[in-house]
C-alpha angles and dihedrals in degrees: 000000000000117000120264095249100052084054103057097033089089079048101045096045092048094057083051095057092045086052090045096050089050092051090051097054082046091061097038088048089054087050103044096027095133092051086052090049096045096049087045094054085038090063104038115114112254088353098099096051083042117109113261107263080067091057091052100047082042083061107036092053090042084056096051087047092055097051084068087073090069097044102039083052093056083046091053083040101065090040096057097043081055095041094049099054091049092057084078088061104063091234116169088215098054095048091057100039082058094047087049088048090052089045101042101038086047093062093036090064098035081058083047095058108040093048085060091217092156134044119267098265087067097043089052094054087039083056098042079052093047096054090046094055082043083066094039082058090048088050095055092048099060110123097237090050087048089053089042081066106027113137118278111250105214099243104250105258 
């Protein structure tokens, strides 16, 4: 059987690329945040032909919107960190926690994309990261990381 650590490494770096790809679209979204916030108004049904005391309370609720990505990536920060030392532990929990990241995240991004809710640079970046968590996906389901962290069957007494 292949050590555990040569297992999960595949796991684990992958869930490294996928943080560091969200840290990454935080930053740019700070940097480019009015870029963000015009194309999003631009793109708003009825918004952009709004007076424009619409287009400012558009704004102003779509900027508020926006701040969620850096915190929400701090959030996902400290999870993986966690999630990626208790790989090495064989946990169940873990295991599956990983496998619903790389789902959900997965279909999260794949929304993302296809409604189109922010301009082209960042869908790029949000595909690039979809197709990242679908390895991840593709990681965790290897058959020698599924048996790592197989249930235990209680020895007969």
């Amino acid at each position: 059987m292949t050590a555990p650590s040569t297992t999960l490494k595949p796991v684990i770096r992958l869930l490294y690329v996928n943080l560091g790809l969200s840290v990454l679209l935080a930053a740019l979204t700070f940097v480019f945040q009015n870029d963000v916030l015009d194309y999003q108004v631009l793109t708003m049904p009825g918004v952009p032909h709004g007076t424009a005391a619409e287009i400012a309370a558009s704004r102003s609720s779509l900027e508020s919107v926006l701040w969620l990505r850096p915190v929400s990536v701090l959030v996902i920060a400290i999870v993986y960190l966690r999630l990626a030392a208790r790989l090495h532990l064989g946990r169940r929990s873990t295991y599956l926690r990983v496998l619903v990241i790389a789902i959900a995240g997965f279909a999260g991004l794949v929304y993302l994309v296809l409604s189109a809710q922010f301009p082209l640079w960042m869908r790029g970046i949000q595909v690039v990261q979809a197709i990242v968590l679908l390895g991840l996906l593709a990681a965790v389901l290897r058959p020698e990381v599924r048996s790592h962290f197989a249930k235990k069957v209680p020895a007969a007494a």
